[in-house]
N, C-alpha and C positions, 0 to 999 in steps of 0.2 A: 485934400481940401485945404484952402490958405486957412492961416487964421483968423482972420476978418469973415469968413465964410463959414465954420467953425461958428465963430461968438453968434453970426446972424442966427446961426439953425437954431441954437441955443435958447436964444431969447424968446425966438420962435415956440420950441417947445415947450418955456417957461409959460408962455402968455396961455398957450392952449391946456396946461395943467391947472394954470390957477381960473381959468374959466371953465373948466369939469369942477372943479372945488367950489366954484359960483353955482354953480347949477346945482350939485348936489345939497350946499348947505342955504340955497335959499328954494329950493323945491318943497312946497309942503303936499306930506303923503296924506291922499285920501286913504280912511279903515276900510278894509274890506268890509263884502257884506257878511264872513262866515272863515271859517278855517280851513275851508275846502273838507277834502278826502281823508288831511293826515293831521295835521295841528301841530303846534309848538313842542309837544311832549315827545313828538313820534321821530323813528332814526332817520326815516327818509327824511325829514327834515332839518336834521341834524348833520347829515351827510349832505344833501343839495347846496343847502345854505354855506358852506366850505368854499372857498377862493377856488381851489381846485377843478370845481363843478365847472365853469361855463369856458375855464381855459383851458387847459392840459385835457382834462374827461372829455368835453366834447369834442375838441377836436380829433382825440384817439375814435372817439367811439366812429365819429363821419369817415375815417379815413378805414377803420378796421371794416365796415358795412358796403364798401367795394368789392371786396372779395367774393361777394351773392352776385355772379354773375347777369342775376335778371334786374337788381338795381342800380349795376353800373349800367345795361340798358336803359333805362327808363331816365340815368343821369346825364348820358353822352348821349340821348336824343336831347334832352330839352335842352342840355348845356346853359344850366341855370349859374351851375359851380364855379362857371369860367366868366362869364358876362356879367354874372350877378351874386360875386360871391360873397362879398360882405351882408347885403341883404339877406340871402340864403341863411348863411348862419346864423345872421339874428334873430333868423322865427326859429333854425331850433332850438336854438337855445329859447327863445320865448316861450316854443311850447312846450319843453319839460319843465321850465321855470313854471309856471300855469298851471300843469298839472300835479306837481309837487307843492305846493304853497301856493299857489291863486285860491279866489273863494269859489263857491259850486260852481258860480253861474258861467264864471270865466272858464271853467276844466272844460265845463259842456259845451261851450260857445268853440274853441279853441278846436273838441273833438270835431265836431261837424261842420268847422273851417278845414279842418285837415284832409275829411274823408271828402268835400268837396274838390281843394286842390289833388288831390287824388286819381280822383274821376277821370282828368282829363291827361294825363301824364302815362297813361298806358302807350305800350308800345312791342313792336318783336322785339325778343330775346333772339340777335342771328345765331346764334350758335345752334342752339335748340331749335328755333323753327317758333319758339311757343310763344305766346302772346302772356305780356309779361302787367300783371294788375297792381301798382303797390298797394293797391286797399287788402290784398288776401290776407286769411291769417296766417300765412308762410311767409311772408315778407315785412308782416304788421310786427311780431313774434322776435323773427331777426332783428330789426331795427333796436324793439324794446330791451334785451337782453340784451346788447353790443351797448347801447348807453348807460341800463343801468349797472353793468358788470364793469363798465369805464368809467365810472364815475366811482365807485364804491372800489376800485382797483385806485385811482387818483386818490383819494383820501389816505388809504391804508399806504400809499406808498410815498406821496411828497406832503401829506397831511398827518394828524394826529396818531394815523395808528391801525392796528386791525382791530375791528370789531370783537363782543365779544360773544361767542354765540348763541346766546337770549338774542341780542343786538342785531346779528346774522339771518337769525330767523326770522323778526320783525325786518327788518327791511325785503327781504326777503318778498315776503307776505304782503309789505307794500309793494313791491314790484307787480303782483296776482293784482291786488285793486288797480294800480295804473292800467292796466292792460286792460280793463274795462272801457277805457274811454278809445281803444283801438276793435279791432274786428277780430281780435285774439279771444280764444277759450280762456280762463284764466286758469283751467285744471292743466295746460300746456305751460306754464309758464315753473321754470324752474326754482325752487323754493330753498337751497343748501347752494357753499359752497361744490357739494359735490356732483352734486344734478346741474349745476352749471358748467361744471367741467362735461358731463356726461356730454351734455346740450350741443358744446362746442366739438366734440369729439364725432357726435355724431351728424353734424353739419360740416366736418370739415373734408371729407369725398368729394361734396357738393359746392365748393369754393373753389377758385381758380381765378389763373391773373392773365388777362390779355394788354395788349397796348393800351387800349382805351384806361384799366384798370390799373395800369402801374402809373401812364398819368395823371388818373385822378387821385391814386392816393399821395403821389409827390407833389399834387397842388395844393391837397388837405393839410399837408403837413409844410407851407407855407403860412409865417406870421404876417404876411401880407394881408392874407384873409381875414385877416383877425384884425390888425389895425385899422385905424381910420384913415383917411386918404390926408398922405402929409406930403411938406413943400421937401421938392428934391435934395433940397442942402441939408433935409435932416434926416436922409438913406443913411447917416453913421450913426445917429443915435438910434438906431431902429435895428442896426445888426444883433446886439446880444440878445433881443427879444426874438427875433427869428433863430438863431440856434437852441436858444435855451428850449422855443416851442417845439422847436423839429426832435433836438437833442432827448426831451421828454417824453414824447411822442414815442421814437423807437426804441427809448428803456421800456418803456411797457407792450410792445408788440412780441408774442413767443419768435424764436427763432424762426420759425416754418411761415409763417407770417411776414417775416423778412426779408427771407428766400422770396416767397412769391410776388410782396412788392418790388424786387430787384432794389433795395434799402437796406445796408448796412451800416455799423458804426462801431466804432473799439468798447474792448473790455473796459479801457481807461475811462472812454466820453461815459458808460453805463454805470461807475460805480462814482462818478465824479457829479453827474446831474440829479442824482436823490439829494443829498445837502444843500445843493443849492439851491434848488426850488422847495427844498423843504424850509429854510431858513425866508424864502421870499414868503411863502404862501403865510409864514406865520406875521410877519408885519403887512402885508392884506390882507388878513385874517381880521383886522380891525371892523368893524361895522361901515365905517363913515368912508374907509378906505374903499373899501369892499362895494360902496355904491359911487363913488369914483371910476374907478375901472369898470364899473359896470357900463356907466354915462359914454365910455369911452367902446364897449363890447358890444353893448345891447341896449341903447335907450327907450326902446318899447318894453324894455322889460323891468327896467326901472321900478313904475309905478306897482309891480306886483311882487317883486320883490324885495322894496324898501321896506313897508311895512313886516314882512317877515324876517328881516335880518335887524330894524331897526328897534323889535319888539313891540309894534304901536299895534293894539286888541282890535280887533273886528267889531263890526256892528253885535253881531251874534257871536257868543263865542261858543258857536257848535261846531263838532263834525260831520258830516251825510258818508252816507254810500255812494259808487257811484251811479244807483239807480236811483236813489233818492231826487241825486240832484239834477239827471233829466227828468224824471215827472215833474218836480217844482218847478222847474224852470221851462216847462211843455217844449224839451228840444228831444229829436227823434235821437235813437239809441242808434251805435256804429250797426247793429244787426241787425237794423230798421232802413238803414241808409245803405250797407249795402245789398241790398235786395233790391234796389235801383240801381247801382253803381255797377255792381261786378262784371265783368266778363268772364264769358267761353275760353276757360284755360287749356281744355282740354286737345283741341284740336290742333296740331300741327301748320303751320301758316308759311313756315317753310320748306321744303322739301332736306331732309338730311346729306350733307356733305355736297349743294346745289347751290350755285352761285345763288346770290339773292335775286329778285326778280326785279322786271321793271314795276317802277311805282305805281303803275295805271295797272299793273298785272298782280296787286297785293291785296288779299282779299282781308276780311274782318270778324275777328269773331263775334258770336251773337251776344248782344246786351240789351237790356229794359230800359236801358238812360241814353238819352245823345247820340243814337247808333251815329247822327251825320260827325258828331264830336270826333268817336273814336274811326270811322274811316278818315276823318281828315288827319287824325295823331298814327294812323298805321301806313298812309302814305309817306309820313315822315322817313327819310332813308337817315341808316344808321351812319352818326359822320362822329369826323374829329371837331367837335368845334374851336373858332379860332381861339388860340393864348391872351386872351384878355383876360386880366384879372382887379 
């Protein structure tokens, strides 16, 4: 790039920084109505509210949750990731931000958006033959555990430090209450480091990587995704932020993990990307910083997380259960919801080691919600969708 072209980008990204710095210091935060599920005192939100949380942790956790062969189905039908990838990550990041730090009503509202988009996003798994529900709690379970085990792995590693195990336990044990607002047991959900290793150990038979799967996870582990849509001349200030995100990324994925995304990277980049995002994450660490890059990540998320990073008290400063807070809030429980939603896992849809059938020849398993929904989402044939990002 000349240097006239150079100074353009430049100015360019100056303008667009000092206008997130507009937004955030002239935004005023409404109080929530409550504390939610955890409150200020609690590790999950101690650990959430971390710089670390919505960059480096979710993006490991989206990219490590390919590996469940039935959700990279259900990902490379809708081909949400590809067409609509910035969006995508801003709900999730909105909704563990929601569920960790929003007030009741927001956790509940958020659950029964989720298990709604849900509903309709089934699909075959061709491998298997089986029709694949992300509302189950074998999929609900995965999800929860790969985010909050990335997130709490991002902290300990480019942030403050490991826990200490009072600290371990409590978060822990917050992870058991989040999973209330999914279709998970929370007697399933892992409580120690060591039942988390268990967890993963004995899910890892059940992982595997196909085409679809290695590249979805080299698209996850683009900062493309993450950025906002910038003018071409400023592709050079955008490059350290995509290594650094990638480079971060696969320090924290196990070897075996590497292997199967066909993703490697040196001992060098591995021992050289802990300081340096550890030395970043401490000047975003800042509060005012922190909702900066936020404006920049996730501006729906903004308003629920400003108030918990900027310390501004709730209307109420209670905490609820999370069954407290659908009764007060009259919204149905995930084990209410899906008792309409789920599908017939059971049945085989396609025949074992059988090319796939024609799409007028793909039959549906039984459900109480939408049957016309899900035959129209099981005619969907399993594709590549196109490289738009």
């Amino acid at each position: 790039m000349s240097e006239p072209g150079f100074a353009h980008a430049a100015a360019k990204a100056t303008v667009m920084l000092r206008a997130a710095f507009r937004r955030s210091r002239s935004r005023r935060y409404e109080p929530l109505q409550d504390y939610g599920i955890f409150g200020p005192d609690s590790v999950a939100w101690r650990v959430w509210t971390y710089p670390t949380a919505p960059t480096v942790a979710i993006s490991r956790a989206v990219v490590v949750e390919e590996l469940d062969p039935f959700l990279t189905a259900t990902v490379n039908t809708t081909g949400r990731i590809y067409n609509q990838a910035p969006v995508r990550l801003e709900r999730t990041i909105h909704y563990f931000a929601t569920i960790a730090f929003g007030d009741s009503h927001s956790a509940a509202k958020a659950s029964e958006m989720l298990m709604k988009v849900h509903s309709r996003a089934g699909c075959v798994e061709p491998v298997s033959g089986v029709w694949s529900d992300p509302n189950s709690p074998e999929e609900q379970l995965w999800i929860l555990v790969t985010g909050w085990h990335s997130v709490l792995y991002a902290y300990e590693l480019y942030g403050p430090g490991k826990l200490s195990d009072e600290d371990e336990r409590r978060y822990w044990a917050g992870c058991a209450k989040a999973a209330e607002f999914q279709t998970i047991d929370p007697a399933t959900v892992p409580r120690s480091r060591e039942e988390v290793r268990e967890y993963f150990e004995r899910m890892r038979p059940r992982l595997a990587a196909s085409e679809a799967t290695q590249r979805a996870m080299q698209h996850l582990m683009n900062a493309d995704v993450f950025l906002p849509h910038m003018p071409a001349l400023m592709a050079p200030l955008t490059w350290p932020a995509r290594w650094l995100l990638r480079a971060g990324v696969i320090r924290m994925l196990p070897h075996w993990q590497r292997d199967l995304a066909n993703t490697h990277q040196s001992k060098v980049t591995d021992w050289l990307i802990r300081p340096i995002l550890r030395l970043s994450f401490v000047v975003l660490a800042r509060p005012k910083l922190s909702m900066v890059a936020l404006e920049f990540l996730s501006p729906s998320t903004v308003p629920i997380a400003g108030p918990a990073l900027l310390g501004i008290p709730p209307v109420s400063e209670e905490t609820l259960t999370p069954a407290q807070a659908f009764a007060r809030h009259g919204i149905a429980t995930p084990a209410e919801l899906y008792g309409q939603f789920k599908a017939d896992q059971k049945t085989v849809i396609h025949a074992p080691s059988a090319p796939l059938p024609r799409e007028s020849d793909t039959p549906t398993p039984r459900t109480g919600y939408a049957a016309a929904t899900i035959r129209q989402a099981a005619a969907v044939k399993y594709r590549q969708p196109s490289p738009r990002s």
